[in-house]
C-alpha positions in Angstrom: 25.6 269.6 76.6 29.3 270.7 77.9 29.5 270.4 81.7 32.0 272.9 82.5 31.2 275.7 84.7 33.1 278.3 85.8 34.0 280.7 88.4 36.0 283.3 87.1 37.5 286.4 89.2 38.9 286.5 92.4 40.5 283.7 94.7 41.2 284.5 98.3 41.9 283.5 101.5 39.0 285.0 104.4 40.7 285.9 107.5 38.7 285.7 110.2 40.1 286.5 113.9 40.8 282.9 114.6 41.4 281.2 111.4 41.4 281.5 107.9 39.0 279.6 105.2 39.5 279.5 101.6 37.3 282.1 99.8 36.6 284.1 96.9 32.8 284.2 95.0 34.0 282.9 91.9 35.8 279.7 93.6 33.0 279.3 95.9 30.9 278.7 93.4 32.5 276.4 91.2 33.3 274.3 94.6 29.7 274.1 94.5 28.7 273.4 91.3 31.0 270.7 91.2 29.1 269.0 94.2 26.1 268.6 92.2 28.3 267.3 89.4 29.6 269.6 87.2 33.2 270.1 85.8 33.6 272.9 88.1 36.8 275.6 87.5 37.9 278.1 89.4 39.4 280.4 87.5 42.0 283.3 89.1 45.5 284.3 89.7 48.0 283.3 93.0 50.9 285.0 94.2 54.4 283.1 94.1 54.0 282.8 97.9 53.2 280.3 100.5 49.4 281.8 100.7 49.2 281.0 97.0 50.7 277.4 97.3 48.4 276.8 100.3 45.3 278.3 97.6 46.2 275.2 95.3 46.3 272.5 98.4 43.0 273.8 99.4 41.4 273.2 96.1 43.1 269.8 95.1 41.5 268.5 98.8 38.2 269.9 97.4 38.8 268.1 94.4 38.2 271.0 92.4 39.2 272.0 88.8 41.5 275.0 88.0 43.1 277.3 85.7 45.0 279.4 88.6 48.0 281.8 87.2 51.1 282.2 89.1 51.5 286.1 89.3 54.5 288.5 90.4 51.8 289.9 92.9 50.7 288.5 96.6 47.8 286.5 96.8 44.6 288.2 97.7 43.6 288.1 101.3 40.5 289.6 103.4 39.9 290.3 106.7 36.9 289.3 107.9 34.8 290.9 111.0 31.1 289.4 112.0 28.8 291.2 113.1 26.2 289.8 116.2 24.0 288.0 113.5 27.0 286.3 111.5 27.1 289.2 108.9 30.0 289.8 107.7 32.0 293.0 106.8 35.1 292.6 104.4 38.8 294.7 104.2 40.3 293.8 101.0 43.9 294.2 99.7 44.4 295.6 96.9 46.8 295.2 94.0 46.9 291.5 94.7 47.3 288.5 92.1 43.6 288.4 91.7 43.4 292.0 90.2 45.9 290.7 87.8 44.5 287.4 85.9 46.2 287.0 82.7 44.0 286.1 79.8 46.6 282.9 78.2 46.1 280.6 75.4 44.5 278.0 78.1 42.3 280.7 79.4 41.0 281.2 75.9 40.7 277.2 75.3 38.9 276.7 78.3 36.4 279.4 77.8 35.5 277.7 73.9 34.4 275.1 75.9 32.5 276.9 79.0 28.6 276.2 79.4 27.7 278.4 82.0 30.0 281.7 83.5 29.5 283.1 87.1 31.2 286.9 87.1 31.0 289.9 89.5 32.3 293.6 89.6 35.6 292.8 92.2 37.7 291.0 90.3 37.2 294.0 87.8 38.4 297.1 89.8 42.0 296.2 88.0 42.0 297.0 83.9 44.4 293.4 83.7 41.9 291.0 85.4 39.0 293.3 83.8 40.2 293.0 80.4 40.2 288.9 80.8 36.8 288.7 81.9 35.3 290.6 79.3 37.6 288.3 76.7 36.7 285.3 78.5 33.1 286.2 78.4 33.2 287.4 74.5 35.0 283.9 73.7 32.3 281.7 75.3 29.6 279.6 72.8 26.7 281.5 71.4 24.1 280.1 73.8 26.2 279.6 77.1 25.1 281.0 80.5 26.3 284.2 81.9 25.7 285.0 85.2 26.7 288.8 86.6 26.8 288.1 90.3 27.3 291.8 91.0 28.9 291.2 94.3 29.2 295.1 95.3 32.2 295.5 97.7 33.5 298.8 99.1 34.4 301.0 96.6 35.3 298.9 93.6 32.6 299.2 91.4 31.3 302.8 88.8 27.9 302.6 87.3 29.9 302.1 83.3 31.1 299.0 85.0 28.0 297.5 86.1 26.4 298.9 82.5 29.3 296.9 80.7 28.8 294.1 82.6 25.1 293.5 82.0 25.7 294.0 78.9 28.1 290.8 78.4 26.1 288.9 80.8 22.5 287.2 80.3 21.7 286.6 83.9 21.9 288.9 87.4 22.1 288.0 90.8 21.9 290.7 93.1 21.1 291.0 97.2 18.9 293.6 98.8 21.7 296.1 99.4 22.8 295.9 96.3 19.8 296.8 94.6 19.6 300.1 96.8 22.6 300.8 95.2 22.1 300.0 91.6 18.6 301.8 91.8 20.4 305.2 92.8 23.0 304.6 90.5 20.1 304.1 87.5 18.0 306.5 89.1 15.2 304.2 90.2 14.5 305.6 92.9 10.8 305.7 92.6 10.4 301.8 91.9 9.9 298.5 94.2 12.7 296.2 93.9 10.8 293.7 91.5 10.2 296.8 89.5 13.5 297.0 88.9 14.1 293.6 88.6 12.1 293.6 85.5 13.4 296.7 84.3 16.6 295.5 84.5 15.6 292.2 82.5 13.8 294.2 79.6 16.7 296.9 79.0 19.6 294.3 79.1 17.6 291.6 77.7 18.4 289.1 80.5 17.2 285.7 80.8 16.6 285.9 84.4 17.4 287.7 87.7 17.7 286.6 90.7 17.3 288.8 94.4 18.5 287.6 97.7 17.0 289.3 100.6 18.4 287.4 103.3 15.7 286.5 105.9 13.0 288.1 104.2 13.4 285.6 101.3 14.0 285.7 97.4 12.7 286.6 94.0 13.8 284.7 90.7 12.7 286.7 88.2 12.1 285.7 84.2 10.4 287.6 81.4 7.9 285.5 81.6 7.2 284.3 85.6 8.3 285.1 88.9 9.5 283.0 91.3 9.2 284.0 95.2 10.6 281.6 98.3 11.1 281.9 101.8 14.0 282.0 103.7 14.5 279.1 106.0 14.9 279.6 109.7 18.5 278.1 110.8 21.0 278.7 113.2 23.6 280.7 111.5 26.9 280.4 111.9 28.0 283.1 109.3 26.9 283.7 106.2 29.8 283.9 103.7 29.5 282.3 100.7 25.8 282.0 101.0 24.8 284.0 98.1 27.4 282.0 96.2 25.8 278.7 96.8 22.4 279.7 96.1 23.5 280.5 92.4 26.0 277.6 92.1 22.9 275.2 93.2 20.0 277.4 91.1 22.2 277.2 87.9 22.7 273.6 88.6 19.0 272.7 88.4 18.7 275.4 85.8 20.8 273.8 83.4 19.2 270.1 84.5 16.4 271.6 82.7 14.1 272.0 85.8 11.4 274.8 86.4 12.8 277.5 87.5 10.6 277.2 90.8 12.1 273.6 91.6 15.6 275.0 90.8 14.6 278.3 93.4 13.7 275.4 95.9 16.6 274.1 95.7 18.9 277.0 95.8 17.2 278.3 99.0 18.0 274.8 100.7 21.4 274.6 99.8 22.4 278.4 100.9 20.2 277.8 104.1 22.3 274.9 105.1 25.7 277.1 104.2 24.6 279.6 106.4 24.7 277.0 109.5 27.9 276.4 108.7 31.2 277.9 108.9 33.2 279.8 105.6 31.8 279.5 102.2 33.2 276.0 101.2 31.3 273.3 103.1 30.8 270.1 101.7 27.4 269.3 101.5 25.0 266.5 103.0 24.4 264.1 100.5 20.6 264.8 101.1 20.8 268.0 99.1 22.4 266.4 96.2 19.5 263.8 96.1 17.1 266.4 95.8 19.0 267.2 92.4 19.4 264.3 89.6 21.4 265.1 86.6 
């Protein structure tokens, strides 16, 4: 089996009042996947600007893999606010480098090779980075892994572009907001949100979704079983880059060929500890990666 796992979309750098941490859901969770020993790329777009050089520092220190364009466009930036309980809330430029990935002949090489894909609806507000997704998606092997991390975010996201996305994809991961959303936007109003997990497996023929509800746990759901886990109790520091841990470290064991419970276990460990810690890029303790053996 190929090792290479990728985090294609958006690249980013969080500012926060005081500082400001490398980010982006795509490149957060190839950083991750490459801690449990995957070829892990992070696949996205810079500006020709000092941000953009500082983007490609960051991720050589990190020792992670990338296919990152240079662009005529700034690099993407966010500022970040927490709330009381480390939540975060998100401004995010537009028309950046990000919205503008170009799909190239090493984009299309890399992609032949790609196991396993984690996606999301940001990095497709712009038809350019949109159109290189779905290309990059429809290039991949038969029987790789596609993971629609839906990643709601403002405004950038119409129900036709959640439908086309399921569509390419063969996996979901969605939180407890976003569900709200999706269920309005599908009309599901009626249904518990493991209702419409498995609705949403049967009508888009998904391998699995999985549901983040922050403290109150999470669901991995398969045609065939359903997984349920607590959510730790930590001291939180802030929570970005959680949700991108917990499906970097699930599809890690996933693809190990572990039950899908022991790869739940392990997802809610890893994104417990990234929650007590602070931005979405944390190296972790070498006692999580024991509890995985590839």
């Amino acid at each position: 089996m190929n090792n290479t796992i990728v985090g294609l979309g958006e690249i980013l750098w969080d500012v926060f009042p005081e500082r400001k941490v490398l980010g982006g859901a795509p490149a957060n969770f190839a950083y991750h996947v490459s801690q449990f020993g995957y070829s892990g790329y992070a696949v996205s777009a810079i500006g020709d600007d000092l941000l953009g050089k500082e983007i490609l520092s960051g991720l050589e220190e990190k020792q992670l893999n990338y296919l990152i364009e240079t662009t005529d466009f700034p690099t993407g930036t966010v500022q970040v606010t927490l709330d009381k309980a480390g939540v975060p809330n998100y401004e995010i430029m537009e028309n950046v480098a990000w919205d503008n990935i170009p799909f190239t002949p090493r984009t299309g090489n890399l992609a032949k090779i790609t196991n396993a894909v984690s996606f999301g609806s940001l990095a497709q507000r712009n038809t350019v980075s949109r159109k290189t997704i779905q290309k990059f998606l429809q290039t991949m092997p038969q029987n790789s892994i596609k993971i629609f991390d839906i990643n709601l975010r403002q405004h950038f996201y119409t129900k036709e572009l959640i439908d086309e996305s399921l569509q390419l994809a063969n996996a979901l991961k969605i939180n407890d907001e976003e569900i709200v959303v999706v269920s309005k936007l599908y009309g599901y109003n009626e249904e518990n949100e493991q209702e419409v997990c498995k609705k949403l497996l049967r009508e888009y023929n998904l391998d699995l979704v999985i549901l983040t509800k922050g403290t109150e746990g999470s669901f991995v759901c398969t045609p065939k079983e359903t997984s349920f886990q607590p959510t730790p109790k930590v001291h939180v520091a802030d929570t970005v880059g959680a949700g991108d841990s917990f499906t970097a470290a699930f599809v890690s064991s996933y693809m190990n060929g572990d039950r899908i419970a022991d790869a739940h276990q392990l997802a809610v460990e890893v994104s417990a500890y990234v929650c007590t810690q602070h931005g979405a890029m944390p190296k972790l303790p070498d006692s999580y990666k024991e509890l995985f053996r590839k």
